[in-house]
Every structure is written in structure tokens, then in C-alpha cells.
N, C-alpha and C positions, 0 to 999 in steps of 0.2 A: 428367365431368372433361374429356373429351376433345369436341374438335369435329370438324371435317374430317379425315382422315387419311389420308395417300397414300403407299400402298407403296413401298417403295424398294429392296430387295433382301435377300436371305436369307442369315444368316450363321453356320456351324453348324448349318444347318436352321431355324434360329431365324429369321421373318419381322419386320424391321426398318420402321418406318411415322415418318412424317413428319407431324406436329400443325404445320398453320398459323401457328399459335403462333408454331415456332420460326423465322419468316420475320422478325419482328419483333429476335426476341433476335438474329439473324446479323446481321441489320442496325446493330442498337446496338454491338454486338461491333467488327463490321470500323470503324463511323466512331469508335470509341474510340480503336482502335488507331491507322489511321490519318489520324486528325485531331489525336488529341493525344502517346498515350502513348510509340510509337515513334519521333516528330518530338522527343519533351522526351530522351527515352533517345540517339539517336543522328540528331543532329545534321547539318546540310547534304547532305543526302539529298532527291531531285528529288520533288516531290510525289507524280507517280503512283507511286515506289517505293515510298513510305508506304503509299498505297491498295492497292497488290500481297502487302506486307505481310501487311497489315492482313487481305484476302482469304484470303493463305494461311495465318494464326495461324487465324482464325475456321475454315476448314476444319479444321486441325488438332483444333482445339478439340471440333470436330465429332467425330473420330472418335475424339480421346479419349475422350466421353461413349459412343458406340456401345461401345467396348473395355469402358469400365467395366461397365457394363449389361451387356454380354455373359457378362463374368465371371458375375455373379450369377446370370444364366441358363442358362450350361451346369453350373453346380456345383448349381444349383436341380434341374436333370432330370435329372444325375447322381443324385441323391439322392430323383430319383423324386418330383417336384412338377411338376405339368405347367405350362409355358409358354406363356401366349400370344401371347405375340411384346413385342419390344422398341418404343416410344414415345418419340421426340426432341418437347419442346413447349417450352413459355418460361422453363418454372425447369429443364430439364435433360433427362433424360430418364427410362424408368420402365423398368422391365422388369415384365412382366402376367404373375405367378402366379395361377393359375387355385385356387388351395388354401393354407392356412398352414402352416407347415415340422411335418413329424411329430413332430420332437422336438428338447430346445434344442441339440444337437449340430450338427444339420440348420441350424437356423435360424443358430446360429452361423457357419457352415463358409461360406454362403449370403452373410449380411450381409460377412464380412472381405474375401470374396473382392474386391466391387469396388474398395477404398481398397488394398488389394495390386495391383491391377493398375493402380490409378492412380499407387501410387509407383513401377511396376514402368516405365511409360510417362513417367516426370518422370526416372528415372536416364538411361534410351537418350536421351531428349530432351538430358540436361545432358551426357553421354558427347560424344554430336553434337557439339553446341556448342563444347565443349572443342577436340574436334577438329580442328573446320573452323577454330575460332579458329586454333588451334599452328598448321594449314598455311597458313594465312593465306588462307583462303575469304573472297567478297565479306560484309561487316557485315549487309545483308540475311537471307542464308539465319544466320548465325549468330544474328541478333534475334531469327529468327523462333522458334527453337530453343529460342534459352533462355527468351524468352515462353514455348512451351509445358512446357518443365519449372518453372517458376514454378507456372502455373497448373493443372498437376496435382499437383505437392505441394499447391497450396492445395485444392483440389478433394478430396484423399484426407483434409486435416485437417479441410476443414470437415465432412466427412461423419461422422468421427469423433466428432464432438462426442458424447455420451451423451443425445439429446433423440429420443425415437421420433415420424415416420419415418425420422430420418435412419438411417445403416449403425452409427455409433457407438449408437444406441439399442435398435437390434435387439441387436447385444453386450452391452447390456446387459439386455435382455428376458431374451435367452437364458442370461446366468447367475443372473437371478431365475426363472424359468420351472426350470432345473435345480436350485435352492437350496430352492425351495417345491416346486415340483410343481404348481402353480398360473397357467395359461396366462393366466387372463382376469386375477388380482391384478397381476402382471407387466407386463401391457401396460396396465392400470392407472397402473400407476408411473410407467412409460415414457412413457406419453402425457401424463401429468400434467407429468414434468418440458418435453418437445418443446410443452404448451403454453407454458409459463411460458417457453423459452429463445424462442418465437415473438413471446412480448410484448415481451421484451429487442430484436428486431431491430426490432420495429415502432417503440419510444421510438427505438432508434439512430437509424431513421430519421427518425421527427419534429426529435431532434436535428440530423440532417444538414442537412435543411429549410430550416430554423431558422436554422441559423448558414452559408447562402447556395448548396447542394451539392444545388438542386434535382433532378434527374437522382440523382447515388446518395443520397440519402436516400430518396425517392420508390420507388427498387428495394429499399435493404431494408425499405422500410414494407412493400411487397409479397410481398416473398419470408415477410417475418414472419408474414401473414395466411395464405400457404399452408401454412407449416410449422406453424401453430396450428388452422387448420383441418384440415388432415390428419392430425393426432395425435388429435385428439377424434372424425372417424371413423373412424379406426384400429381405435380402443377399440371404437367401434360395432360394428363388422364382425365382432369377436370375438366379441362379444357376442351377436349375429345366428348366425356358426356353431354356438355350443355352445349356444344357446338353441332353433335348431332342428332341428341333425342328429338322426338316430333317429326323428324327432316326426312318425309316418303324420298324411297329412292330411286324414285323417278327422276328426282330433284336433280340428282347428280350423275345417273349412269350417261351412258354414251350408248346413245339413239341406233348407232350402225355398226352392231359389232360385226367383225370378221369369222364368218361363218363357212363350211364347207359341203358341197353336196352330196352324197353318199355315193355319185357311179364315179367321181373319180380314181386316179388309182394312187396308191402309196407314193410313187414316184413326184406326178404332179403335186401332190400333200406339200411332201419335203420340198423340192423345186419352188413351187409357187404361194407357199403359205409359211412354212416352219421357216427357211432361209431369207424368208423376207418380209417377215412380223415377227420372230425370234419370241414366239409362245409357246410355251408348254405344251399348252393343250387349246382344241378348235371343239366348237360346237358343229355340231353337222347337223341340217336343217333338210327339209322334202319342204319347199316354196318359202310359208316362212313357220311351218311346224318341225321343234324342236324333237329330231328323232333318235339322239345319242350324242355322243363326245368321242373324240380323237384322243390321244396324247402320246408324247413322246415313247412310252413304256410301248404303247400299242404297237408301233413302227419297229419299236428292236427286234421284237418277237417275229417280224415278219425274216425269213432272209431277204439280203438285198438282191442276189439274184430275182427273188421275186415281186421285189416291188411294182414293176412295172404292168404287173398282169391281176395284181390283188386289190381289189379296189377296198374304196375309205367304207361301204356298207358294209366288208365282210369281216373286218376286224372291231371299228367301232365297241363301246360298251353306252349301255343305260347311263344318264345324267344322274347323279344320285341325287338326293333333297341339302347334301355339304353343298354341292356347287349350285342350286338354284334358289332364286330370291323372288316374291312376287313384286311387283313395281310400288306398290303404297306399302312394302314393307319399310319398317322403321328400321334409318338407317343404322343406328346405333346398336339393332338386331344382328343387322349384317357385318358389322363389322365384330362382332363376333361370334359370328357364324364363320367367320375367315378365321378367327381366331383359334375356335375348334377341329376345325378341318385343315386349319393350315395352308389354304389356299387364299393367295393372293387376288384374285377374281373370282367373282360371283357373275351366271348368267342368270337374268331378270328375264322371268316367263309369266305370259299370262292367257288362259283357256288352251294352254299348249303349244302356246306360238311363241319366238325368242321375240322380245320387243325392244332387247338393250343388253348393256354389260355392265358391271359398275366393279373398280380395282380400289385396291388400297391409295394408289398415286392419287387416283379422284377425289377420295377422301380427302384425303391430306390435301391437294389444290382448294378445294370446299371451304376445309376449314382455316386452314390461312386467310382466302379474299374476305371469308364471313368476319372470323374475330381481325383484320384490318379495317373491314369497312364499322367496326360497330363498336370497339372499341382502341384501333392505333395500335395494338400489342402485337407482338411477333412471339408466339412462344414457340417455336423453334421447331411445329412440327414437320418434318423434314426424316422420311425414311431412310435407316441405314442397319443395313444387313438386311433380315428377314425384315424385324420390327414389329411385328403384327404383336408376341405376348408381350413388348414396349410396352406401346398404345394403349393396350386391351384396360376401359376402365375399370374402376372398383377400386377401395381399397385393400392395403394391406399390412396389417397391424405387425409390428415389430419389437424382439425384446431381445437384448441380448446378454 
């Protein structure tokens, strides 16, 4: 989801980070403001106070979304959901729950908090305003003001809408999740309607388009595509948790993996392993003790003149604890333990000996036959590209 991300400072304990991303949005933001909206609103106004404006609403703007997000996340670890820290990117920001809410009270309590702190920040904003208006403060700081209580009233309604991820869609998970008792049916719902209100933004936008408003129709074609695509792996992710919590990964590895023995030589490697199982990377075993890993990186460093004379023990490195799983580990552990590491495979060891292998593919196989056999449903998990930070569960809370 995320690309580059550069710390910015901790708040509540909570480590706050900066997506690339949102250099773009600051940017559209302040020439909005001032280039157009604050020059049409108040009038004969010296250009760079437009631009100063415009600077200081975008800043604002900025730490309304941190406040917002922050809600979420100290009411989240109140409540005993661990945090990974807060994310500002192009449609808003996120707060990184490491887990989904225990229960729809939780989930509740979680989702309201941030559109309460957003009208809580649009009152103080319009209070301001008022204020500096009655004593006759410069028209500047006052614009700037009621811009931001503007734009966090709209910020806490648009959240509210009932389409899952937004905050109004988790309110309503959570009083179907309490009404059924039924986690996965619920976020079902929810994401079903967050795609459908996703298409509504996307047509808005085509209409925008259309009728000359290239620039905002364009944003909400896009903002549509994210909120339709994050509803549908929403549903996934849920799907992924209760599909594999409890589920030892014994369950599902592959009993004979493809292993290699250390006095081979480079050559052989490539020849008889790398071109004809097209993997990465090989475990290399002494009988059936796991004594290090191969991989692709290991082979360049050799030259090829020497492949033939270099064998697999003398390049190999140590297996690290990213690439090994014990067999009763839980698989939902491992699958992000892949997630962290970025490796597609995990080899499952136990008193030191390999006793299996288990990939993302297995996963995914797992969890298809499981939710066909138990409840009919296809949700579509089905690896494309990497996938792994897809998949990976937990929520994540959005505001834009």
C-alpha cells in the first residue's frame, strides 16, 4: 500500500510516518487554496498572502488528519489492539492496527472516535474564527480558520458515510457483527456496500470529467478506486484471519520440500535445482539436519568460471529465524512472518531437522477449499503480484 515512509515524530507514544505520497496531496492542497479558493472567498488580498494562506490551511489540514488518526489509535490500544503507528499518504491518512477489534463494542468505540475528534477540531476551528472575526483580527488568520472548520466538518461527514473502510462503515460492521454475531457476514455487507458507494465516486468523477472539471473529477475517479478497492480487501483480510488463526502449520506445509546437500557444486545447484524448480532460494540439509540456505544472490557472487569446482557448503549462509517456522506454529503467525520478511516461503523446522516447507500459494489453496467447503463463498483469494502486504490482516483506519 505504502511506498517510502519517513518518520516524523511520536505522539502519544504512537510513531507517526510520512508516505511520499502526501507531498503531492500538500502540494494540490496549498495551490488550491491559494490560487483559487481564498482569492474567489476574500478578495484584494496581496498574492503571496494567498500563498501563506494557502501554506498555513494545508498545514492545518495536516494535523487535523494526525488528530483524527490519533483518536483512533489511542482508543484502539486503550482497548488493547496493538498499533503500528499512524501513516499521512494521498487520500489521508491510516492508523496501522496490527489486529481486528475483539469485539463490536471495541470496533465501535475505535471507528467513532476519529469523526468525534474531527467535529471536536471544526468547533475550536469555527469558535476561532468567530472570535478573531468580533475583535476584528487580520481576514487572513480568520480564512484560514474557518477553512479549517469547513473542512473538518466535511472530513468527519464524509467519513461517516456507511460504505466499509470508511469510519461510518465500521459503525456499521459493528452493529451487524453485534446483531448476528457474525464477523466475516458483517464485513461482507460492509464492503459490499464501500464497493458500490466506490463506483458512485468513480461515475462522479467520470461526470466531473466530462462536463470540463478535469482536476476534481480526476480525484474523485481516484479516491473511488481506492475506496472500492479497499473494501474488497478489507473482506479479504477477514477472511485470511479466521480462515487461519488456530490452523498449526503443519496443517498445510508440503511434507518434501526440495532441499540441497552441501558437497554439491555451484554448477550442479543451477543445473539441477535452480533451472528446474525456478526458486529463489534451497535449503541445504546434512541427512535431514537443516545446515544453512542457498540463494540466488549466493551464486552471482561466485564467478562462473567457478562454479564448477565451488561447492553449495562453501558459499551457503545461516537460515535466519525470517525464513524458519516451527510446525505447530500458527499459521496466521507465519503468514506474517512472510509478510515482515518478504519472503514468499517459510521452511518449517523442528529440533533442527527440515520437516517441511509451507508458501504463500499453500496458503491461499488452504484457504479457498476451507471457506468453499464451510461456507460456498469464493472471496477471491487468488495471489497477484507480490500480494503478501494485500493479504497481510489487521485493520486500517482511514480518513480523508
Amino acid at each position: 500500500m505504502f511506498g517510502t515512509r519517513i518518520p516524523l515524530f511520536r505522539l502519544f507514544g504512537i510513531e507517526v510516518r510520512l508516505d511520499l505520497s502526501w507531498i503531492l496531496i500538500a502540494i494540490l492542497i496549498t495551490w488550491t487554496l491559494g490560487a483559487g479558493a481564498f482569492p474567489m472567498y476574500y478578495p484584494n488580498l496581496a498574492p503571496a498572502t494567498y500563498w501563506t494562506m494557502g501554506v498555513v490551511a494545508a498545514a492545518g489540514l495536516f494535523l487535523s488528519i494526525i488528530l483524527h488518526e490519533t483518536a483512533h489509535a489511542v482508543v484502539a490500544r486503550r482497548d488493547g489492539v496493538p498499533i503500528d503507528g499512524i501513516t499521512l499518504f494521498i487520500f489521508g491518512g491510516v492508523a496501522e492496527m496490527q489486529a481486528e477489534p475483539p469485539s463490536p463494542k471495541v470496533e465501535f468505540r475505535i471507528a467513532i472516535a476519529g469523526p468525534i475528534a474531527s467535529l471536536a477540531i471544526a468547533a475550536v476551528c469555527y469558535l476561532v474564527a468567530l472570535g478573531a472575526g468580533a475583535v476584528g483580527a487580520s481576514t487572513p488568520f480568520v480564512g484560514v480558520f474557518a477553512y479549517l472548520a469547513m473542512i473538518n466538518t466535511i472530513l468527519a461527514v464524509f467519513n461517516m458515510v456507511p460504505a466499509f473502510p470508511l469510519d461510518g462503515g465500521r459503525v456499521l460492521r459493528a452493529a451487524l457483527w453485534a446483531w448476528k454475531g457474525r464477523l466475516r457476514w458483517a464485513t461482507r455487507i460492509t464492503a459490499g456496500i464501500g464497493s458500490g458507494f466506490g463506483i458512485l465516486l468513480i461515475a462522479l468523477g467520470v461526470l466531473n470529467v466530462l462536463g470540463g472539471n478535469f482536476i476534481g473529477g480526476m480525484w474523485w475517479f481516484l479516491i473511488g478506486m481506492f475506496v472500492r478497492a479497499a473494501a474488497q480487501m478489507s473482506y479479504q483480510q477477514v477472511v485470511v484471519r479466521q480462515g487461519l488463526e488456530g490452523v498449526p502449520v503443519r496443517r498445510i506445509m508440503s511434507p518434501e520440500p526440495v532441499a540441497v546437500p552441501p558437497g554439491i557444486s555451484v554448477a550442479e545447484l543451477v543445473e539441477d535445482y535452480v533451472y528446474r524448480h525456478y526458486f529463489k532460494m534451497f535449503p541445504v540439509v546434512d541427512g535431514d539436519r537443516l545446515i544453512g540456505c542457498v540463494g540466488l544472490r549466493d551464486i552471482k557472487e561466485v564467478p562462473r568460471e567457478h562454479w564448477a569446482t565451488t561447492t553449495v557448503g562453501s558459499i551457503m549462509r545461516p537460515c535466519s529465524d525470517d525464513t524458519t517456522v516451527r510446525p505447530e506454529a500458527d499459521a496466521l503467525a507465519a503468514l506474517t512472518r512472510m509478510h515482515q520478511s518478504g519472503n514468499g516461503r517459510l521452511l518449517v523446522t523442528e529440533n533442527g531437522a527440515l520437516v517441511g516447507i509451507v508458501t504463500l500459494k499453500d496458503m491461499l489453496k488452504f484457504l479457498s477449499i476451507k471457506l468453499d467447503l464451510e461456507t460456498g463463498e469464493d472471496a477471491g483469494l487468488v495471489p497477484r503480484g507480490s500480494g503478501l502486504g494485500e493479504l497481510m490482516p489487521g485493520g486500517r483506519w482511514r480518513a480523508r
